[in-house]
Each structure stands twice: as C-alpha cells, then as structure tokens.
C-alpha positions as CSV (number, residue, x, y, z in Angstrom):
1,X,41.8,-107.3,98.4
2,X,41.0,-105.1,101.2
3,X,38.6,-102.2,101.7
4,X,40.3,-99.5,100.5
5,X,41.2,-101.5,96.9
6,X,37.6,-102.7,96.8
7,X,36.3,-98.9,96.6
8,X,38.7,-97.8,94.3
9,X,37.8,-101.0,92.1
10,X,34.2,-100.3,93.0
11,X,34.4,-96.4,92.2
12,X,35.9,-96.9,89.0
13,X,32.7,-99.5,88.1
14,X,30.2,-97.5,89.8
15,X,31.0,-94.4,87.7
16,X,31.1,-96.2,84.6
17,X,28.0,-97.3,85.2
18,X,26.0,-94.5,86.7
19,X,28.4,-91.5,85.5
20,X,29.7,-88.8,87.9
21,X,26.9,-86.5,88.3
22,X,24.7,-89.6,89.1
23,X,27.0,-91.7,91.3
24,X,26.2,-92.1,95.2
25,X,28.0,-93.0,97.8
26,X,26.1,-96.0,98.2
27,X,26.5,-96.9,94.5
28,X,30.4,-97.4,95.1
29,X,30.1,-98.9,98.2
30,X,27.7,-101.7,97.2
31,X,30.0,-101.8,94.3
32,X,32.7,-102.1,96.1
33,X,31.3,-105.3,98.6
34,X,31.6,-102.6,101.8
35,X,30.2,-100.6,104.4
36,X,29.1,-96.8,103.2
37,X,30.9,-95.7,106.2
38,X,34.3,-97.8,105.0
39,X,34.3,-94.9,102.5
40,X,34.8,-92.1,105.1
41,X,37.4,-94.2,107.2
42,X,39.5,-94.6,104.2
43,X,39.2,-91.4,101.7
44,X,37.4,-89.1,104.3
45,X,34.9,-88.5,101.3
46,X,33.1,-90.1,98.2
47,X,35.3,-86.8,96.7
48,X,38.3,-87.8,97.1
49,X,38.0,-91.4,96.7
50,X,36.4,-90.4,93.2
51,X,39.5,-88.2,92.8
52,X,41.9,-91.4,94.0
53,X,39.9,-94.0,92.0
54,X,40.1,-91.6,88.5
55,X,43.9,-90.6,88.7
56,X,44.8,-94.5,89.5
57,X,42.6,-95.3,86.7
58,X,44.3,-93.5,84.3
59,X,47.7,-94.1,85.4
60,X,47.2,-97.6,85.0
61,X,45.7,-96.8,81.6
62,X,47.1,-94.1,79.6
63,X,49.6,-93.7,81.9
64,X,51.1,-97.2,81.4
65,X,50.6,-97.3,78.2
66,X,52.7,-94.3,77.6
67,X,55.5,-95.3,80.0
68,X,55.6,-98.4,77.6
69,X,56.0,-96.7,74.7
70,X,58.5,-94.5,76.0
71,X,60.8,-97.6,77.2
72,X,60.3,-99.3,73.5
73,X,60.8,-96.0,72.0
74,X,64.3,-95.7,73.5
75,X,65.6,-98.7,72.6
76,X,68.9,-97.9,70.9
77,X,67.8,-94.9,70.0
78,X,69.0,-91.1,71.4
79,X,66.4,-89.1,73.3
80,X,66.0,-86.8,70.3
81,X,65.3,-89.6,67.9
82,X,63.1,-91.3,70.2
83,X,60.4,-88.6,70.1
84,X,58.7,-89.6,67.3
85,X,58.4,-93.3,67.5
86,X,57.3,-92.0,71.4
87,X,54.2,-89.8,70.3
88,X,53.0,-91.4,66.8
89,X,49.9,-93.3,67.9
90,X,49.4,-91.3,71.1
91,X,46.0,-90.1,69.7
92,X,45.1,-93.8,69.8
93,X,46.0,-94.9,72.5
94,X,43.8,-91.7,74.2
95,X,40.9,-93.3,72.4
96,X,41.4,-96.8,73.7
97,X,40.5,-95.0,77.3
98,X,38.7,-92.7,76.5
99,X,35.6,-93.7,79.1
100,X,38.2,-93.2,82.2
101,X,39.7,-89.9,80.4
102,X,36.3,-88.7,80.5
103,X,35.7,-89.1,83.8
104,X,39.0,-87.5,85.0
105,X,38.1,-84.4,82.7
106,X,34.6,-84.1,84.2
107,X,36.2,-84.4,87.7
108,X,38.5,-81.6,87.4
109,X,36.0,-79.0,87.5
110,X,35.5,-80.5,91.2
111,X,38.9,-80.8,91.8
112,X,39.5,-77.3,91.0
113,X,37.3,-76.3,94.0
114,X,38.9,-78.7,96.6
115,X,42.1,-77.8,97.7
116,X,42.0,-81.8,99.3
117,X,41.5,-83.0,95.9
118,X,44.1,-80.5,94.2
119,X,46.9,-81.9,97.0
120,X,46.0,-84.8,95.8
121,X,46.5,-84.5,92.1
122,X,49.6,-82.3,92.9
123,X,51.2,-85.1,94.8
124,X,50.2,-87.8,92.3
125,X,51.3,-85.1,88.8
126,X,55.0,-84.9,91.0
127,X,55.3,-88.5,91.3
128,X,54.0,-89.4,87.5
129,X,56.4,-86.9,86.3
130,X,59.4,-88.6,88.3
131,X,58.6,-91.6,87.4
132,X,58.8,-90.2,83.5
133,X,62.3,-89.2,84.7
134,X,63.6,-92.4,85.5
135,X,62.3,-93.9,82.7
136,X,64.5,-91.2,80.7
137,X,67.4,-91.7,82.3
138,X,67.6,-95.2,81.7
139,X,66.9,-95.2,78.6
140,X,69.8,-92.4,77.8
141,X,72.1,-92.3,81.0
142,X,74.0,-89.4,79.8
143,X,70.5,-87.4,80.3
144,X,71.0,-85.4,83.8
145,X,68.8,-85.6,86.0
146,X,67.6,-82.2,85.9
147,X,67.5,-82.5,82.4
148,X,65.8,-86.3,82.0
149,X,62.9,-84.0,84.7
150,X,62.5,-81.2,82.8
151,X,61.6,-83.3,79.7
152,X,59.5,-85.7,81.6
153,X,57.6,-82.8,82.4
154,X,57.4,-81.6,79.1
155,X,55.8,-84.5,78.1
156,X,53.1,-85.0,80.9
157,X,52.0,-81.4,79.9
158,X,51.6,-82.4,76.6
159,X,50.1,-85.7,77.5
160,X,47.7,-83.6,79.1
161,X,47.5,-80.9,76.6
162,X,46.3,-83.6,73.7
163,X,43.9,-85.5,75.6
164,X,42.2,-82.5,76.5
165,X,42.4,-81.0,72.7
166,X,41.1,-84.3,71.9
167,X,38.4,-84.1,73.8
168,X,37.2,-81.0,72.5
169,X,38.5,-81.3,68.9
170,X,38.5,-84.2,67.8
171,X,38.9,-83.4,64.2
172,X,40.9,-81.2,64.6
173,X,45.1,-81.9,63.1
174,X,46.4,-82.6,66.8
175,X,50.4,-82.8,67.5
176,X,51.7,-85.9,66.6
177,X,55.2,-87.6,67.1
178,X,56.6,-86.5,63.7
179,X,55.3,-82.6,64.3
180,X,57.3,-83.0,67.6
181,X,59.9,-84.3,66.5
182,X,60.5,-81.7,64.2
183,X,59.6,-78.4,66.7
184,X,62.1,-80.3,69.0
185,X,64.6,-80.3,66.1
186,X,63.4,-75.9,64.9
187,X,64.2,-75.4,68.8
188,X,67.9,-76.9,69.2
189,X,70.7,-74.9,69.9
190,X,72.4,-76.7,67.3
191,X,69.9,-76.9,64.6
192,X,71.0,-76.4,60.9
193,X,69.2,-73.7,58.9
194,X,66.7,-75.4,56.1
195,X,67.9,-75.2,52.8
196,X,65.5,-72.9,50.3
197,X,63.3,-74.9,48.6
C-alpha cells in the first residue's frame, strides 16, 4: 500500500475514532503509518483528503452494496419490474453504514464552502452515476443510453434523498421499493386507469 492509500485507510480510522470536528492532521497521519507532510503532497489538504477518504468510503459501502442489488435485481427481470426487488431493504442497508454516512453528511456542510472539495464530489457524483448507467444497460440492453443515464440518476438522487431523510427521520414512513414501484407505474405513459374500488 502506498502513501496515498495509507491516508485514505488512515483518514477513514482516524475519524471513526476521533470524529470530524476532533480529527487532526496528525491523527490521520499517524494513522495512516506517514509523514504529516505526505498529506499535503498527496491531497494538498487534511480537507480534501477527508473529502476523498468519505466519498471512497461510502462508495465502497453503500455504494457497492447498491450496485449489487441492482445487478441481482435485474436478473431476468425488465427495468420496471426490477424496481422493487432494487429498493426494498435500502433502509437497511443505510443502517449497516451508517457511521461512514454520518461522516459524509457532517462533511458536506464543509464541502459546501470549498469549491476544491465540491469539484471533487461533482467529479466523483458523474462517475457514480455512469457507472449506475452501465450497470442498467446490461442488465436491460434495449435501455438507451440516454435513457439507462437518466434513470441512474434518478436513482443516485434518491439514494441520496433517503439516507439523508433517514438521518433526520428516522421514524418517519420513508420510500420503499414497493412505493416506487408503484409512482414509477402512476407516472407511465402507458399506465392503465385503477379500477373504482
């Protein structure tokens, strides 16, 4: 592992440990097994290697576990009916990281004043939501392209939009895959009008 893996590893552990508003420079970097000045050769700034160590973090976490469930979710199944089986249990798997979720939603507030930082998250939102894309497209080949990225970032939003409602409601009755399912289904061009009841 080299330097710059180290203090992302050691970021992440440092600010578990000692939480964001109490986390030094010299926390991560004798986390990390390096220099305090290896942090300004590689990320410029504790900052933005916070920023870098945070988004990996919870790309490899949520983020993976999501792709996953999208991939099984398609399995035989149409795009429509794979949006359930897609977002049941999404709730879940936000609490299973919810430590490193935490973190990323106290950093925003800092990201929000670093245009660095915001480049940052721009560049790394762009390449999550393409990656979404290609995961849709092979699941359901006929999807276009334009198509497979506009629902890709459909569902990043959301992904977004429920940890964060999470967060600050937890008990609250939070979108799951069957309430999708069925506001993708009221929204179709081709939707058939309920019956009375």
């Amino acid at each position: 592992m080299g330097n710059r893996e180290a203090l992302l590893a050691g970021a992440r552990k440092a600010l578990l440990e000692r939480g964001l508003a109490k986390v030094t420079a010299r926390d991560i970097a004798k986390a990390a097994g390096v220099s305090l000045a290896a942090i300004g050769y590689h990320f410029g700034s504790k900052d933005r290697l916070i920023t870098e160590a945070l988004a990996e973090a919870t790309g490899q976490g949520l983020g993976d576990v999501f792709d996953n469930r999208l991939r099984e979710a398609a399995e035989g199944r149409s795009l429509p009916e794979s949006v359930a089986p897609t977002w049941n249990g999404m709730l879940d798997a936000i609490r299973a990281h919810k430590e490193d979720l935490l973190l990323s939603l106290e950093n925003a507030v800092r990201v929000a004043r670093s245009e660095d930082s915001q480049q940052f998250i721009a560049e790394a939102v762009d390449g999550g939501v393409n990656e979404l894309a290609q995961i849709l497209r092979a699941a359901d080949p006929p999807l276009t392209a334009a198509d497979a990225h506009a629902v890709a970032k459909l569902y990043f939003t959301l992904l977004q939009g429920m940890t964060l409602l999470w967060f600050m409601a937890p008990a609250a009755d939070l979108i799951d895959g069957d309430d999708l399912a069925r506001a993708v289904a009221a929204l179709a061009p081709n939707r058939t009008e309920p019956k009375a009841e």
